[in-house]
C-alpha positions in Angstrom: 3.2 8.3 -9.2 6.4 6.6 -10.6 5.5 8.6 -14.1 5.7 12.1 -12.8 9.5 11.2 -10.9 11.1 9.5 -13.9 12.5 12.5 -14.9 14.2 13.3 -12.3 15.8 10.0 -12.3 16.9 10.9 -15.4 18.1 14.7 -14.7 20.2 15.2 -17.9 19.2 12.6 -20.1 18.6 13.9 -23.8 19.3 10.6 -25.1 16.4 7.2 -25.0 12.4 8.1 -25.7 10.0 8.9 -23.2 6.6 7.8 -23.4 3.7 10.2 -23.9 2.7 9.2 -20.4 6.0 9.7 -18.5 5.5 13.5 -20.3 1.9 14.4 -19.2 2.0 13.1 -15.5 5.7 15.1 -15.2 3.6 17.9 -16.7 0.7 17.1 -14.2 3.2 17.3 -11.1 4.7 20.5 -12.0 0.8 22.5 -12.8 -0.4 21.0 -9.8 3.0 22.3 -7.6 2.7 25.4 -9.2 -1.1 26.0 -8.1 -0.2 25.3 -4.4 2.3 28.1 -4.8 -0.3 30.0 -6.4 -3.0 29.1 -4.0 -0.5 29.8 -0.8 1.0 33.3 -2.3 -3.3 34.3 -2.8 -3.6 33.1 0.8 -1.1 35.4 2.0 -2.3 38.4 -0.1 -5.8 38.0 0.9 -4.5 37.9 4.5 -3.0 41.3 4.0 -6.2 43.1 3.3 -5.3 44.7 0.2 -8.8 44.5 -1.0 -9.4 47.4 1.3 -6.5 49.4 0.5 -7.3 52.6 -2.2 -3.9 53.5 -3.8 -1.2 51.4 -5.3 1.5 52.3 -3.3 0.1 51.3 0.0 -1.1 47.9 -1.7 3.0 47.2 -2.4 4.0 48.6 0.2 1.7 46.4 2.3 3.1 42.7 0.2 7.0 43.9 0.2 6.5 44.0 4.4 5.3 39.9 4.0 8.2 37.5 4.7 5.9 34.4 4.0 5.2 35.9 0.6 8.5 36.6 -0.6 9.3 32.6 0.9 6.7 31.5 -1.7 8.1 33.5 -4.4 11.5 32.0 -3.9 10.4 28.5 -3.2 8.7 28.8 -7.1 11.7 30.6 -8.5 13.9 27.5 -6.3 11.4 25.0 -8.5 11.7 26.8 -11.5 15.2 26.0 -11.5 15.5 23.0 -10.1 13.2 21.9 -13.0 14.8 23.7 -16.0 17.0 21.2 -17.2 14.8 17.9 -17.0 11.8 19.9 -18.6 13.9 20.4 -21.6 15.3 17.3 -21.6 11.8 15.4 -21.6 10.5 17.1 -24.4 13.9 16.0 -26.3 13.0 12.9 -25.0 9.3 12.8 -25.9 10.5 14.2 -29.6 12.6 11.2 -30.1 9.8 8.6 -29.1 8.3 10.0 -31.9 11.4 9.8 -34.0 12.5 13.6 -34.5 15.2 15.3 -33.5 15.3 17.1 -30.7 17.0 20.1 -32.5 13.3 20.7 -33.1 12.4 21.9 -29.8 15.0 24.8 -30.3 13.0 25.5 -33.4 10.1 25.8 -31.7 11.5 28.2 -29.4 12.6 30.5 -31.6 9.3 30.3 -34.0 7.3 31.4 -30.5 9.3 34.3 -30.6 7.7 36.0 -33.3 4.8 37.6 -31.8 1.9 36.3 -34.6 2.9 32.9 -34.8 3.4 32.3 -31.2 -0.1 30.6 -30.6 0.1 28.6 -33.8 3.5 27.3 -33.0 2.5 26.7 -29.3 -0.9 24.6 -30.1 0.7 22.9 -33.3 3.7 21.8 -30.6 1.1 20.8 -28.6 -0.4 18.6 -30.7 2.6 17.1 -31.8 3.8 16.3 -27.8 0.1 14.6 -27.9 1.1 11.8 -30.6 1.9 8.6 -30.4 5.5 7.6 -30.4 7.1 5.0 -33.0 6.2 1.5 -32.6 9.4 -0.6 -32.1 12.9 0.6 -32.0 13.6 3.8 -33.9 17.1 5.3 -34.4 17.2 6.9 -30.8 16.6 4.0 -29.2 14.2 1.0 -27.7 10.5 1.6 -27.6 9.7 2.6 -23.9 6.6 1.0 -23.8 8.0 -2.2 -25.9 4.2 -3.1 -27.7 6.4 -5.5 -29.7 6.7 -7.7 -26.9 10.7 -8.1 -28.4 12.2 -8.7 -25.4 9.8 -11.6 -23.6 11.6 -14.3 -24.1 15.2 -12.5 -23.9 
């Protein structure tokens, strides 16, 4: 549980190395916030009835009318926000565990914009994230995992 709140301890930190676990339990928390939204905001449509409505406009006319809806969509946009910054500065994080720079993530970004190479940029990324870091210090700092063992008798 201390993995997936580490970043948040470290809001705004692009500097240091993050382990590949620290990455994919932070990862883990936010899919598994983001399907209780998803599960609460289908709760709340399915409540409405809209599976018996016939025409479009009385289907939105029927979800603008729910408060509790538009409460979820806000508490997800809320998240979203609240988690912009440490999601991009874990990656950077996770990139320099593996002794890269974290300029890279912006290249990523703007590789996925081109509409062809979007999937291929986005599983090759992937892959990468899935690594293992450097063994030891690197140039961005110590190893967070320490398998030297450097620092037992320190």
């Amino acid at each position: 549980m201390e993995w997936m709140f580490m970043p948040y301890r470290r809001y705004a930190d692009f500097s240091g190395r993050s382990c590949r676990r620290e990455y994919w339990m932070y990862s883990l928390f936010l899919l598994a916030v983001y399907v209780l939204l998803a599960a609460a905001a289908a709760a709340v449509v399915m409540g409405v009835g809209i599976f018996s409505m016939i025409n479009m406009e009385e289907i939105m006319l029927a979800l603008v009318h729910q408060p509790l809806l538009w409460l979820i969509v806000g508490l997800a946009g809320l998240f979203s926000l609240v988690n912009f910054i440490p999601s991009i500065a874990i990656v950077v994080r996770r990139l320099h565990d593996m002794n890269v720079s974290g300029w890279w993530y912006l290249g990523y970004a703007l590789v996925s914009t081109v509409p062809y190479l979007q999937g291929i940029a986005f599983i090759a990324f992937l892959l990468f994230l899935c690594l293992r870091g450097t063994a030891g210090p690197n140039r961005f700092g110590p190893d967070p995992l320490d398998r030297t063992g450097a620092q037992v008798f320190a």
